[in-house]
C-alpha positions as semicolon CSV with decimal commas, in nm:
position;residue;x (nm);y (nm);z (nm)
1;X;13,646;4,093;9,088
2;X;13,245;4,053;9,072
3;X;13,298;4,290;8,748
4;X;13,582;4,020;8,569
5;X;13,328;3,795;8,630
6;X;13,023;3,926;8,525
7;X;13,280;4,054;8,175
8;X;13,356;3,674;8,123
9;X;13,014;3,545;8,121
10;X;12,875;3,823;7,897
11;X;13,211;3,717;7,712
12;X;13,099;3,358;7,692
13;X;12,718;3,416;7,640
14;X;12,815;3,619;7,303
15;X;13,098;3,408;7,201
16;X;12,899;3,079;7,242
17;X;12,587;3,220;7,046
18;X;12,770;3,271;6,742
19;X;12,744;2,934;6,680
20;X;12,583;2,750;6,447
21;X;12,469;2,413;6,337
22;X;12,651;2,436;6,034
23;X;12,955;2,430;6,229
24;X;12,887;2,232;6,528
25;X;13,050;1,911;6,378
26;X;13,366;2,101;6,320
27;X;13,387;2,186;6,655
28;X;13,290;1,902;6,842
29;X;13,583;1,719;6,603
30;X;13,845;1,994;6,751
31;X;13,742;1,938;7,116
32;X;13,754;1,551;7,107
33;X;14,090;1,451;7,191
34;X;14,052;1,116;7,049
35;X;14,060;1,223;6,702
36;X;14,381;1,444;6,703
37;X;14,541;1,107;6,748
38;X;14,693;1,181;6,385
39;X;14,858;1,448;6,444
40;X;15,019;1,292;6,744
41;X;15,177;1,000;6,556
42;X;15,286;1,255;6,245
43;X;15,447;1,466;6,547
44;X;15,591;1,107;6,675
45;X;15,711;1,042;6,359
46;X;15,916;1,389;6,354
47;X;16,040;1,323;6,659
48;X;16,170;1,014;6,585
49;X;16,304;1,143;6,220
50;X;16,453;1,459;6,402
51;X;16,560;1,315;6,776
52;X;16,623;0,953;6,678
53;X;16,519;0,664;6,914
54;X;16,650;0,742;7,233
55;X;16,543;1,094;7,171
56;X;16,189;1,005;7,104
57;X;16,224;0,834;7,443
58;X;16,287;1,085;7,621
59;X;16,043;1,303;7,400
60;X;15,745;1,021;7,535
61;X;15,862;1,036;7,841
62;X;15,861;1,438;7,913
63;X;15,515;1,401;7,710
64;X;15,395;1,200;7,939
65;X;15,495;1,411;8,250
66;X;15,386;1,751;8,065
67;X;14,976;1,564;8,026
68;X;14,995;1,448;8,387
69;X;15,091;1,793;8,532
70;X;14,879;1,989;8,264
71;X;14,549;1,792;8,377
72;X;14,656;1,774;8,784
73;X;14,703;2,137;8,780
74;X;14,364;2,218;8,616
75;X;14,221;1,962;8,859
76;X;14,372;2,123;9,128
77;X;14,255;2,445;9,042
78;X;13,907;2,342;8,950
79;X;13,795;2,091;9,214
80;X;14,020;2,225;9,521
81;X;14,112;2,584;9,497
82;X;13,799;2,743;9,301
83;X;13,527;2,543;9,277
84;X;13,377;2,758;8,963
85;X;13,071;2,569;8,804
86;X;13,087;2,580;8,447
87;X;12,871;2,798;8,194
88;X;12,608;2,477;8,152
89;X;12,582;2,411;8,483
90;X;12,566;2,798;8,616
91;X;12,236;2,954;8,725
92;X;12,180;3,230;8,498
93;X;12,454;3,145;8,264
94;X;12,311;2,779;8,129
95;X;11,944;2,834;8,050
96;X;12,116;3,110;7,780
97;X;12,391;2,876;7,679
98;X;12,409;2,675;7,304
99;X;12,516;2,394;7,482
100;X;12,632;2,101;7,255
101;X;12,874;1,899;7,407
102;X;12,806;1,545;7,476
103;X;12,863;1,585;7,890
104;X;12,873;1,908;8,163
105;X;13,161;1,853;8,391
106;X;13,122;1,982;8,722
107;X;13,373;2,256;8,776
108;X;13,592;2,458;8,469
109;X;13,831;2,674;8,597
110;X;14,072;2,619;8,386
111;X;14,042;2,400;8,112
112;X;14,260;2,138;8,066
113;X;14,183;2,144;7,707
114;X;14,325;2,502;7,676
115;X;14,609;2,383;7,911
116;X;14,715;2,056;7,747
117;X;14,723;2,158;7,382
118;X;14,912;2,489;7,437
119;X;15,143;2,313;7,655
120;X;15,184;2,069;7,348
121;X;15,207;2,310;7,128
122;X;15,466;2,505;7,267
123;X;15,694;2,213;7,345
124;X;15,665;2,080;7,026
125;X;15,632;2,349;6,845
126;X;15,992;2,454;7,013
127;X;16,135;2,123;6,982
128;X;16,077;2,118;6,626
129;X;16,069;2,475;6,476
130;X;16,509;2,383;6,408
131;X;16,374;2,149;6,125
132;X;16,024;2,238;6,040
133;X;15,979;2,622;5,980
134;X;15,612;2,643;5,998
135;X;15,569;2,398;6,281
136;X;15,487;2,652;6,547
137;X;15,267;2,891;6,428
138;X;15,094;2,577;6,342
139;X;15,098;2,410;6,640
140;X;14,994;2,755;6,769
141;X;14,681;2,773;6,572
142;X;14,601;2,418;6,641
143;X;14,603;2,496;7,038
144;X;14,405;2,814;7,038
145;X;14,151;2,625;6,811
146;X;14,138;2,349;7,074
147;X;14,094;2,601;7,315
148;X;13,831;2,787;7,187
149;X;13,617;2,475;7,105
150;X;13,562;2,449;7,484
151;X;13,438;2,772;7,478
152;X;13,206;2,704;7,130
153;X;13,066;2,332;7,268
154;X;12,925;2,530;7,589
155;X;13,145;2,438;7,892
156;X;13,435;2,704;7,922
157;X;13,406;3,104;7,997
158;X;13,672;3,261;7,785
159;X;13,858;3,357;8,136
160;X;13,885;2,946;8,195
161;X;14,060;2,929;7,895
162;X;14,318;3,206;7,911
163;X;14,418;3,092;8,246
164;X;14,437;2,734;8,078
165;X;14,626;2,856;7,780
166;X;14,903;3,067;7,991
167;X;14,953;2,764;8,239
168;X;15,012;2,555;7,904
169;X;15,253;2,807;7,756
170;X;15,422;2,785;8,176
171;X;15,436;2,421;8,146
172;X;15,514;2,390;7,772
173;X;15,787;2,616;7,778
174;X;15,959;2,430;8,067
175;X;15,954;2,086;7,925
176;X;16,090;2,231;7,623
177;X;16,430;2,344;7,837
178;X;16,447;2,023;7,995
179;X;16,402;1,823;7,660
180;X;16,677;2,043;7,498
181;X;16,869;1,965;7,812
182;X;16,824;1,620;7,796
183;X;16,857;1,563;7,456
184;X;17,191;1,707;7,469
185;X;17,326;1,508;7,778
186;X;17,139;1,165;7,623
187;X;16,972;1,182;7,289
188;X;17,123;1,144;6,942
189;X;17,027;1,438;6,696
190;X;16,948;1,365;6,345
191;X;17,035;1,588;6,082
């Protein structure tokens, strides 16, 4: 185990010192959650085109639920079970870090980053790969770019966000059953 761990933070070390100023801004924009509020209305506005109203209801709804869990179970994991500090806060780890995020949490493992847009992704990508062919592989993309901006910004070891990222597929994957389920037993579909 002390070798997996001593992998990841050679893993991180290398990873985050590829950076570069140039593309620091890019970065920071992909782990801000705040500003991928457009693509959450244009994937609003599919679900409403695609599900109708009460689908989208239900759609908010198991959206809603899928955040909550994502972000308890990374809290659970991080400030109960393990208890990891992350990279910028880590003695030997930090003073060789590119740190550039605005804040440090305490603990990472896992990210809820990685585990909240790859949960997203899959359930919508799912939901919505019927109607939009290209959806998930985008979504995809979109969620492992997320994921590695924790990584980039200084305050995720590549391990935090694999375990992050399969917990979202876990989670993702199972809202998408129960959305199918309950959009056939309640929703309208739109052609």
């Amino acid at each position: 185990m002390e070798e997996l761990i001593q992998l990841d933070k050679e893993l991180f070390l290398y990873l985050n010192n590829l950076g570069t100023s140039t593309w620091d801004g890019f970065w920071l924009f992909m782990t801000e959650k705040f500003y991928q509020i457009p693509l959450y209305l244009l994937l609003l506005i599919f679900f409403y085109k695609y599900f109708g109203i009460r689908g989208t209801i239900i759609t908010l709804v198991l959206v809603a639920v899928l955040i909550t869990a994502s972000d308890q179970l990374a809290n659970l994991f991080k400030y109960v079970l393990f208890k990891r500090p992350r990279p910028c806060r880590a003695e030997g780890v930090a003073e060789f870090t590119r740190f550039i995020a605005e804040r440090c949490g305490r603990y990472g493992y896992f990210s809820g980053h990685a585990t909240n847009s790859m949960a997203l992704a899959f359930f919508t990508g799912l939901a919505l790969q019927k109607y939009l062919k290209y959806i998930f592989p985008f979504m995809i993309i979109w969620a492992v770019i997320v994921s590695y901006s924790r990584i980039y910004v200084g305050v995720h070891y590549p391990g935090d966000v694999v375990t992050g990222m399969a917990a979202g597929i876990l989670l993702g994957v199972g809202a998408y059953v129960l959305h199918s389920f309950l959009i056939k037993k309640y929703g309208e579909v739109s052609s």
